[in-house]
N, CA, C and O atoms as a GROMACS GRO file, in nm:
protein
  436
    1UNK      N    1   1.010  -2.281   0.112
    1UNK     CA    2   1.007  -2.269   0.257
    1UNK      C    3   0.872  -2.212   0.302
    1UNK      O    4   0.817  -2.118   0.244
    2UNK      N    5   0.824  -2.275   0.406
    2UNK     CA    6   0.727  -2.250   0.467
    2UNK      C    7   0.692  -2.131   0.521
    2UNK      O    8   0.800  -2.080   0.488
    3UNK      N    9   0.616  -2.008   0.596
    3UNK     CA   10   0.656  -1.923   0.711
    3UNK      C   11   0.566  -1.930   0.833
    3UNK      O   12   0.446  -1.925   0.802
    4UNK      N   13   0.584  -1.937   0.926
    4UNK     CA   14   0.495  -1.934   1.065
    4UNK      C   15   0.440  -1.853   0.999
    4UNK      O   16   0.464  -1.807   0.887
    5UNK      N   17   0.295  -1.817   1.139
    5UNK     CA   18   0.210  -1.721   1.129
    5UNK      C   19   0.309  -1.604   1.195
    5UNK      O   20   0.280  -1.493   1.152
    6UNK      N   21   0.402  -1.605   1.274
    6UNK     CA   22   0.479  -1.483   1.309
    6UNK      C   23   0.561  -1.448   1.213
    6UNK      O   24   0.552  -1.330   1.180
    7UNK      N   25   0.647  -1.521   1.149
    7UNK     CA   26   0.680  -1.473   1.034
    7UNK      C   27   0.620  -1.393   0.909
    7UNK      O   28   0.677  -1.319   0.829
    8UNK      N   29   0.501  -1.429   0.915
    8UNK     CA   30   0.428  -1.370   0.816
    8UNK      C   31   0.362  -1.244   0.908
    8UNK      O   32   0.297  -1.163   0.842
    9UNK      N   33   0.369  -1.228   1.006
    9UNK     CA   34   0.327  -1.120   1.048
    9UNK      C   35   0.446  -1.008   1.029
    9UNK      O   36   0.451  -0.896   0.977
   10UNK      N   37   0.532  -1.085   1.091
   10UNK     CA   38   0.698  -1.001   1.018
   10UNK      C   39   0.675  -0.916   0.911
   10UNK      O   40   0.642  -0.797   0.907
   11UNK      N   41   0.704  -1.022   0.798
   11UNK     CA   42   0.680  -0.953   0.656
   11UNK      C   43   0.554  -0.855   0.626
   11UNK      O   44   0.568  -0.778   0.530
   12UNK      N   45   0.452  -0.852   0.687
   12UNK     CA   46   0.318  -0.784   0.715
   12UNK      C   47   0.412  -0.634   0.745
   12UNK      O   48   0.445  -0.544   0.668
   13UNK      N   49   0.435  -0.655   0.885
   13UNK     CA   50   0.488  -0.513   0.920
   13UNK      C   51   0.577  -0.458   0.829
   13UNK      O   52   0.564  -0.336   0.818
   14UNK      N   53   0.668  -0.510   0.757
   14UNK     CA   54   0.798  -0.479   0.711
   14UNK      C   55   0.726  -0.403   0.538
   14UNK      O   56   0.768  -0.298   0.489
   15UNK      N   57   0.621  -0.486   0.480
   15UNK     CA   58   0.543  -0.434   0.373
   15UNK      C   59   0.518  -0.301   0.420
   15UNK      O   60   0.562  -0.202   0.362
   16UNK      N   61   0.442  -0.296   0.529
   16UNK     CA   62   0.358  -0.203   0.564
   16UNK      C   63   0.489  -0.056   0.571
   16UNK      O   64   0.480   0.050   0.510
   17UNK      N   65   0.593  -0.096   0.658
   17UNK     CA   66   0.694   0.032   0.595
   17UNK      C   67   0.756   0.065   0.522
   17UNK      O   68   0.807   0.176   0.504
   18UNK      N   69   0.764  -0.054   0.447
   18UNK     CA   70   0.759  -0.032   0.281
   18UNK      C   71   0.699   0.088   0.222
   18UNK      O   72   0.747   0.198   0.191
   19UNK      N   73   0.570   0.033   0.214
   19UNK     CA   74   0.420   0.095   0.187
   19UNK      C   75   0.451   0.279   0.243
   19UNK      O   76   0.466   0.379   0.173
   20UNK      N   77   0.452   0.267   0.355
   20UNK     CA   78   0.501   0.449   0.418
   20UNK      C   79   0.596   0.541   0.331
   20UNK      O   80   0.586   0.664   0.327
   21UNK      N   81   0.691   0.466   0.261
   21UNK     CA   82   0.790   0.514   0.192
   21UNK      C   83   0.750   0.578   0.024
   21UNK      O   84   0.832   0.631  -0.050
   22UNK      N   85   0.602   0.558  -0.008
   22UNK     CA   86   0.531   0.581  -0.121
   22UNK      C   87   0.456   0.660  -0.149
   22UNK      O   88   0.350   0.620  -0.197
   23UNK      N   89   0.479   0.822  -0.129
   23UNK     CA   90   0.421   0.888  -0.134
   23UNK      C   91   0.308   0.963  -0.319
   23UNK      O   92   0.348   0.999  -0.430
   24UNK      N   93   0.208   0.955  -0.273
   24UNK     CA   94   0.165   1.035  -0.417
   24UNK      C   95   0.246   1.149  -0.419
   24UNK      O   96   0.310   1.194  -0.324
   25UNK      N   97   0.239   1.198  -0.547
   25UNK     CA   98   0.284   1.334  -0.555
   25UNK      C   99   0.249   1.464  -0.557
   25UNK      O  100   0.322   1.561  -0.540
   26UNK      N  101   0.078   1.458  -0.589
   26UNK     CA  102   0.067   1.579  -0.502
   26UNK      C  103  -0.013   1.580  -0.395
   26UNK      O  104  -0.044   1.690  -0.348
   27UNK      N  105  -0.058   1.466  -0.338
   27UNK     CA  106  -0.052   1.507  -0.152
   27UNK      C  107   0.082   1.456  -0.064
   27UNK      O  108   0.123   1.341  -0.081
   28UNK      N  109   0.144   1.536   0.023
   28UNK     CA  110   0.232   1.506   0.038
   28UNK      C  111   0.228   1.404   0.212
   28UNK      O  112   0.270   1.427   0.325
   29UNK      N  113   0.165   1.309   0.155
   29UNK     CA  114   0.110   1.195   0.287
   29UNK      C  115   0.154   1.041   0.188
   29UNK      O  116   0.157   1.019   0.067
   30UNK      N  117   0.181   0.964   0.298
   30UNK     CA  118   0.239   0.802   0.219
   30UNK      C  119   0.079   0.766   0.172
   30UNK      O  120  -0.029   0.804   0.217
   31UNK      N  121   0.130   0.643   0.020
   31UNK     CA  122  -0.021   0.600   0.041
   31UNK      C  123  -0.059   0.483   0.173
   31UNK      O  124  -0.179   0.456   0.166
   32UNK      N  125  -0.027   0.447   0.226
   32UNK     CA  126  -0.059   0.347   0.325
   32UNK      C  127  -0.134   0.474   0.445
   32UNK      O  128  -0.237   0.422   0.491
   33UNK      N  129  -0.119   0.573   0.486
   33UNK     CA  130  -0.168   0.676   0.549
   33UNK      C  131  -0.271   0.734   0.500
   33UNK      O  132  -0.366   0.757   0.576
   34UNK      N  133  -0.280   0.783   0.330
   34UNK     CA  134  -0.393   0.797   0.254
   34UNK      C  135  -0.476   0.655   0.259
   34UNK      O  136  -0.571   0.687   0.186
   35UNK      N  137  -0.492   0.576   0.281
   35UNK     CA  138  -0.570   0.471   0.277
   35UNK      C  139  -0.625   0.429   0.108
   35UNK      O  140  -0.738   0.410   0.061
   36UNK      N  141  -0.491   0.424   0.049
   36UNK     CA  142  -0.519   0.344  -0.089
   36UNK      C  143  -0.466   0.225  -0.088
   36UNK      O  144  -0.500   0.154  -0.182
   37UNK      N  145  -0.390   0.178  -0.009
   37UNK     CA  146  -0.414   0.020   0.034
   37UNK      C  147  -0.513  -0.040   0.063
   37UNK      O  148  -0.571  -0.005   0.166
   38UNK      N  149  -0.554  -0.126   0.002
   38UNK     CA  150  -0.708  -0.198   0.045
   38UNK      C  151  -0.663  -0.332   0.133
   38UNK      O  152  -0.689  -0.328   0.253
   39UNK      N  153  -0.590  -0.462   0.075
   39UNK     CA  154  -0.573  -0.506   0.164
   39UNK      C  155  -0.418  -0.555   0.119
   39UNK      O  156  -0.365  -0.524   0.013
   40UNK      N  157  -0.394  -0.589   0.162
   40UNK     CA  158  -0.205  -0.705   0.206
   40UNK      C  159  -0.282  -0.843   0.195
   40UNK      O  160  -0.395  -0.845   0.246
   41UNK      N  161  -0.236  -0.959   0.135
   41UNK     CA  162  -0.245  -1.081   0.172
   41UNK      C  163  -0.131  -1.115   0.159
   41UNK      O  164  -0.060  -1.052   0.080
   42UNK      N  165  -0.069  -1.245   0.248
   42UNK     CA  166   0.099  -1.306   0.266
   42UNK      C  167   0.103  -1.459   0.231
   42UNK      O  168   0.143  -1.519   0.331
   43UNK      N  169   0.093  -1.493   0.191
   43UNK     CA  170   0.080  -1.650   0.185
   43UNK      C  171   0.185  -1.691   0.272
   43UNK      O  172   0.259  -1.614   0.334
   44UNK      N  173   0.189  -1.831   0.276
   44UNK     CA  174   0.291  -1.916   0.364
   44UNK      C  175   0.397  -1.916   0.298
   44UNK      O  176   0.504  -1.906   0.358
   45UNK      N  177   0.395  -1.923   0.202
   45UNK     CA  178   0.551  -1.926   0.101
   45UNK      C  179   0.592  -1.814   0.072
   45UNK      O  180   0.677  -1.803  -0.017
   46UNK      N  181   0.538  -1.689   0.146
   46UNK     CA  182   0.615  -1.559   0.085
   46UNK      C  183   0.509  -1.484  -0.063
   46UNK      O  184   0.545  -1.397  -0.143
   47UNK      N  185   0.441  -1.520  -0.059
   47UNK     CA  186   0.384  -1.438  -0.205
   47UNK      C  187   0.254  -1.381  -0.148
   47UNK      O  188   0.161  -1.435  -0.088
   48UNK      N  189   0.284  -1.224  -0.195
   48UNK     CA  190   0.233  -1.115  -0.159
   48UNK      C  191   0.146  -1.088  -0.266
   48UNK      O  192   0.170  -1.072  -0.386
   49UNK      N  193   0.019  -1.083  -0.191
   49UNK     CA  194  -0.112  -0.963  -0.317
   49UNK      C  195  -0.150  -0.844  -0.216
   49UNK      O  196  -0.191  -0.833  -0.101
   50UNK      N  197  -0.114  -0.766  -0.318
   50UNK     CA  198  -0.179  -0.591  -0.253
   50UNK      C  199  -0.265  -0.510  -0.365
   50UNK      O  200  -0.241  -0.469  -0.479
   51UNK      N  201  -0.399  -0.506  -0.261
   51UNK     CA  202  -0.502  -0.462  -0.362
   51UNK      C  203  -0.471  -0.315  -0.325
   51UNK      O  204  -0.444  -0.274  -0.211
   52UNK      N  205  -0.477  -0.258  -0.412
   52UNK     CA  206  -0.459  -0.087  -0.401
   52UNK      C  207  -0.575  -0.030  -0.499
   52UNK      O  208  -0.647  -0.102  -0.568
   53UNK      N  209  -0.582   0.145  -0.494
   53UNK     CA  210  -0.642   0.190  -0.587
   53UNK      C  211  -0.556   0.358  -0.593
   53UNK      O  212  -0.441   0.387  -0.562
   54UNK      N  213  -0.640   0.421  -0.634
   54UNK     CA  214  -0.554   0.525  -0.685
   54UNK      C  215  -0.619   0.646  -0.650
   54UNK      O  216  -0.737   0.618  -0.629
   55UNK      N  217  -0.593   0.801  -0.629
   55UNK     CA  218  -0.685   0.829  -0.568
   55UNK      C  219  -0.790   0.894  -0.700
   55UNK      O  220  -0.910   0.881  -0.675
   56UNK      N  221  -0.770   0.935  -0.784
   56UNK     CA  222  -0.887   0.885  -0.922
   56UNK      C  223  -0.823   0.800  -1.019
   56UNK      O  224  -0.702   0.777  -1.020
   57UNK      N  225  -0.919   0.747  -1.110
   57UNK     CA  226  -0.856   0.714  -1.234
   57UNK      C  227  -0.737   0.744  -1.309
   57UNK      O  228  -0.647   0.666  -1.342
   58UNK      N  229  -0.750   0.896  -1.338
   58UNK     CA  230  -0.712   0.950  -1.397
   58UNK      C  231  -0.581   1.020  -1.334
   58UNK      O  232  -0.545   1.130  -1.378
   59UNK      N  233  -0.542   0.986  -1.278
   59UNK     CA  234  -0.419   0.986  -1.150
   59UNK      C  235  -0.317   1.028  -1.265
   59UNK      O  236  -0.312   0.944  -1.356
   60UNK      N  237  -0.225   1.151  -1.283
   60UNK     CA  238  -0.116   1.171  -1.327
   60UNK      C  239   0.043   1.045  -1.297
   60UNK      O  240   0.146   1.049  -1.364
   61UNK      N  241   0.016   0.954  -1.190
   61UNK     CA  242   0.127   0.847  -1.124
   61UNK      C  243   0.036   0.709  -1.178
   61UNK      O  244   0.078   0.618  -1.107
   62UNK      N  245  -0.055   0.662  -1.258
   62UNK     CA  246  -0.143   0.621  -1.285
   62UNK      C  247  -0.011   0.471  -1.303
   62UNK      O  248  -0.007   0.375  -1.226
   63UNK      N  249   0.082   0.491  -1.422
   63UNK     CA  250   0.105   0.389  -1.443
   63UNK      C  251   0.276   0.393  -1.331
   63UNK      O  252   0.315   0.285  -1.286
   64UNK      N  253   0.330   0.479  -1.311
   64UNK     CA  254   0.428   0.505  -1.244
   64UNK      C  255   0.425   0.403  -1.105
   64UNK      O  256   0.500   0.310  -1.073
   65UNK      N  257   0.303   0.463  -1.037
   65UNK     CA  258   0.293   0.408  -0.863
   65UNK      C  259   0.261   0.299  -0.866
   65UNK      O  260   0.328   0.248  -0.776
   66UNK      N  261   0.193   0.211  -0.916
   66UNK     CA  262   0.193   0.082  -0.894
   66UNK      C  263   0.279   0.006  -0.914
   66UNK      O  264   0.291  -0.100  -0.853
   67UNK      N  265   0.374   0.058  -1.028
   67UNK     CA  266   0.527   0.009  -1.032
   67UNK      C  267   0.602  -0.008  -0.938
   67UNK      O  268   0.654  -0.107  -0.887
   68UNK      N  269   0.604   0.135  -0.913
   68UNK     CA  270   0.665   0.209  -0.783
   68UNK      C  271   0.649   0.099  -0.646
   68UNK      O  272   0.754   0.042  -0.620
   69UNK      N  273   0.546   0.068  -0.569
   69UNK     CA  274   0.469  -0.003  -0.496
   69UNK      C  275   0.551  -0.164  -0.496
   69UNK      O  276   0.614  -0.210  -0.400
   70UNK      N  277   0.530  -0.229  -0.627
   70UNK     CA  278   0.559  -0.327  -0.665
   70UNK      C  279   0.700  -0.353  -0.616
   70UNK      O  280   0.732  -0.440  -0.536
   71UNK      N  281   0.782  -0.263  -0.676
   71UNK     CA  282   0.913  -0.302  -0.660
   71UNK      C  283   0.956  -0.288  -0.509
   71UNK      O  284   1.052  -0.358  -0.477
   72UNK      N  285   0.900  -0.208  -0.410
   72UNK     CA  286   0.907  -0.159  -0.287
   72UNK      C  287   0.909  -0.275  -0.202
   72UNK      O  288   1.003  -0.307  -0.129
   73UNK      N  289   0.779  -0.347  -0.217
   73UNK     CA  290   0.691  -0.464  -0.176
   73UNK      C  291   0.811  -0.554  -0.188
   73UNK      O  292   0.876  -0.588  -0.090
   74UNK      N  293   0.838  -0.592  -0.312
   74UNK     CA  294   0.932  -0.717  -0.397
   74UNK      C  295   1.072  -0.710  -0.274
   74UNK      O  296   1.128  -0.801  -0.213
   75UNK      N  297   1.091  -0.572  -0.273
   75UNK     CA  298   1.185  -0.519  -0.174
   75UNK      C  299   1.255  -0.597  -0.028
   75UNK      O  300   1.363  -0.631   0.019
   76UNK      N  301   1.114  -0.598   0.000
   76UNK     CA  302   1.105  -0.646   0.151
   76UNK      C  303   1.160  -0.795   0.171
   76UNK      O  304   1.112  -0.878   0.094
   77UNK      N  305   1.269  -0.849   0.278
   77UNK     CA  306   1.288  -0.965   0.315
   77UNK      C  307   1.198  -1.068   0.323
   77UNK      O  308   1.089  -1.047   0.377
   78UNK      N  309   1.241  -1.234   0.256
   78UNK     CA  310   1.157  -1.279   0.232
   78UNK      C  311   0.992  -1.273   0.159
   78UNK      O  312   0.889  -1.328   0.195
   79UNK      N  313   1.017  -1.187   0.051
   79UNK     CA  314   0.868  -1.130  -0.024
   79UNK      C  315   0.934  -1.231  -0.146
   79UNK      O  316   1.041  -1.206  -0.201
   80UNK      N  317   0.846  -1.353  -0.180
   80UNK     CA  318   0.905  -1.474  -0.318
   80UNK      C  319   0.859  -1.387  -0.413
   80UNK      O  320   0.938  -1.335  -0.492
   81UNK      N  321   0.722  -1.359  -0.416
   81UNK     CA  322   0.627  -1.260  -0.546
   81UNK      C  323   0.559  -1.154  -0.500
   81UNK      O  324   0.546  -1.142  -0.378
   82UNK      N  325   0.498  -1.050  -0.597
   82UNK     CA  326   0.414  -0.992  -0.535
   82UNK      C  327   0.341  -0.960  -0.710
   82UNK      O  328   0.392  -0.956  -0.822
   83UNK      N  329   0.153  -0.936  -0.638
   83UNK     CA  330   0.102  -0.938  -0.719
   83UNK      C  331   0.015  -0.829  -0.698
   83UNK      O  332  -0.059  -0.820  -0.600
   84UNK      N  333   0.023  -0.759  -0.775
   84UNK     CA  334  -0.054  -0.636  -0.724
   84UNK      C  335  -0.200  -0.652  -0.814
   84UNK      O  336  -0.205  -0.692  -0.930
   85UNK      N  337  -0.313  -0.610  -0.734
   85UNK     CA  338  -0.438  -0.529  -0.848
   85UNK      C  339  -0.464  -0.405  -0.782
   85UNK      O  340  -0.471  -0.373  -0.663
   86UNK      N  341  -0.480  -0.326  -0.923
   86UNK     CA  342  -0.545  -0.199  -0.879
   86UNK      C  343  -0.690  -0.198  -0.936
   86UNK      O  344  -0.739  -0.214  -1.047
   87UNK      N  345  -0.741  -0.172  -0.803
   87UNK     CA  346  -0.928  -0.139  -0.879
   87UNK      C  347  -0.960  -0.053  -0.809
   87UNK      O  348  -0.900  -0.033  -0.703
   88UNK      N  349  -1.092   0.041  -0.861
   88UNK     CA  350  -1.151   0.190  -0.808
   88UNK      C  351  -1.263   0.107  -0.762
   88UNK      O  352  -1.367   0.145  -0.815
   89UNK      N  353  -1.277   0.029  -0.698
   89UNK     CA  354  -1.383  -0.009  -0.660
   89UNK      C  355  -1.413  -0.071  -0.528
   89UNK      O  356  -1.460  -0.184  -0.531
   90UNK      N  357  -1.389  -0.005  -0.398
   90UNK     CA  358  -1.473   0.122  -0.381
   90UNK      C  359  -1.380   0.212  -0.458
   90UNK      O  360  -1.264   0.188  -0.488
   91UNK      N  361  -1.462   0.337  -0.489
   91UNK     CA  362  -1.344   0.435  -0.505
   91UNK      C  363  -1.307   0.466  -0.417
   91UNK      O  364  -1.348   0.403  -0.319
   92UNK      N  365  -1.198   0.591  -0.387
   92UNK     CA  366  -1.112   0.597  -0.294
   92UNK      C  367  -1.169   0.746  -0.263
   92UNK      O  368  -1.180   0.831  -0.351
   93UNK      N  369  -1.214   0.770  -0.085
   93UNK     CA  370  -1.262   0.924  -0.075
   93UNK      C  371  -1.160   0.946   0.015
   93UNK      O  372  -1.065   0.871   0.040
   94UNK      N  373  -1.194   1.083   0.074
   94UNK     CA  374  -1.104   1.089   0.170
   94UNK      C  375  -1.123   1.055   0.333
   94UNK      O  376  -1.032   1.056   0.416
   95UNK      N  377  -1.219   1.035   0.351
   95UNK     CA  378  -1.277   0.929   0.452
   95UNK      C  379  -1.214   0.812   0.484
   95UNK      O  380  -1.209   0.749   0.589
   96UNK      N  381  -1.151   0.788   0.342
   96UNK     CA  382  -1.028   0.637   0.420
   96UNK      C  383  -0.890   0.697   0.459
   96UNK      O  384  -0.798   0.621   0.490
   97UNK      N  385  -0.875   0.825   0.459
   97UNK     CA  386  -0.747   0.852   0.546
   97UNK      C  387  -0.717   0.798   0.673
   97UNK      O  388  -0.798   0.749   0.752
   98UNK      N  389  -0.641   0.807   0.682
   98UNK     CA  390  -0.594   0.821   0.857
   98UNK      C  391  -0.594   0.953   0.945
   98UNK      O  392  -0.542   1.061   0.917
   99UNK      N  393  -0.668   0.916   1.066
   99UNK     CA  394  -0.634   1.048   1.136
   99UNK      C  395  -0.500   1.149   1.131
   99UNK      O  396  -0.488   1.269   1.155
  100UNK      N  397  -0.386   1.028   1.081
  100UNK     CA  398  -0.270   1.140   1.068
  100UNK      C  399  -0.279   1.208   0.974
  100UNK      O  400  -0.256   1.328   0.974
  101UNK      N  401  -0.330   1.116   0.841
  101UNK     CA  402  -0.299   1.222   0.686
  101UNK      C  403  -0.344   1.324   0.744
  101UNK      O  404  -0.277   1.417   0.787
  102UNK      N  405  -0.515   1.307   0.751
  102UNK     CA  406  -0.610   1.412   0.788
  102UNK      C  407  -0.559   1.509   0.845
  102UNK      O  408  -0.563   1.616   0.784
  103UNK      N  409  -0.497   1.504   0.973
  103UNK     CA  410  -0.436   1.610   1.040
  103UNK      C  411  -0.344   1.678   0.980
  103UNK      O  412  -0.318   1.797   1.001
  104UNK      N  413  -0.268   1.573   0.867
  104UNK     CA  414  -0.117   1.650   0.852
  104UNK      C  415  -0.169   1.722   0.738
  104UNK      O  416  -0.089   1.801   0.689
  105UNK      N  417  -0.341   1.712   0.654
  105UNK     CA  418  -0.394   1.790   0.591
  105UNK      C  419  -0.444   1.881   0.589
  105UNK      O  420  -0.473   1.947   0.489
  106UNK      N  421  -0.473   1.911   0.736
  106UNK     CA  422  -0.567   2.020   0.786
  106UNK      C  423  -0.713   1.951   0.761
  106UNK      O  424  -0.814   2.021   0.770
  107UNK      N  425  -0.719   1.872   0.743
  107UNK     CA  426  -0.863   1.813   0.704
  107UNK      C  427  -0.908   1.791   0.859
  107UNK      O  428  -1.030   1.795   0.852
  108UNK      N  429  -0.883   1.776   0.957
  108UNK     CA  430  -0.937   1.723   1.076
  108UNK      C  431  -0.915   1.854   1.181
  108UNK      O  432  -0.808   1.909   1.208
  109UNK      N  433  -1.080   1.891   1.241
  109UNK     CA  434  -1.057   2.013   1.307
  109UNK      C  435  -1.111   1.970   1.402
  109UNK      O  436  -1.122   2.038   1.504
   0.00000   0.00000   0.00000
């Protein structure tokens, strides 16, 4: 099955609160708010790529969260596949937050 472009905007949003529901573990902000989502792509048939990264390498959730993520994603109505990559490249600072993390970090004065 095919999906409109509204449909796929659907599933866009519906990832995306997916995505909110994924918190690292020790900042206590979603990653979609931390800005380790890089991008969402939706195809017409439902198959999802989400480029993510981590916030270092060496991430204690390293092999956990992308699991985690995966199955979340897979989750969502109408999602056929999902294909995740994780790359540090950019790496991830804290400059890609969101004004909310930031705030809900004290990082923003």
């Amino acid at each position: 099955m095919k999906f409109t472009d509204e449909q796929i905007a659907t599933i866009g949003e519906n990832i995306i609160k997916a995505l909110k529901t994924v918190f690292d573990p020790e900042i206590p902000v979603d990653i979609y708010e931390l800005g380790l989502v890089y991008d969402v792509q939706i195809s017409e048939d439902g198959d999802v790529k989400v480029v993510m990264t981590l916030t270092t390498p060496n991430c204690p959730v390293a092999e956990s969260l992308p699991q985690e993520v995966k199955e979340k994603v897979a989750g969502v109505e109408n999602v056929n596949s999902v294909d995740l990559e994780l790359t540090f490249e950019p790496s991830w600072n804290k400059d890609m937050m969101s004004e909310e993390a930031k705030f809900e970090l004290g990082i923003l004065f």
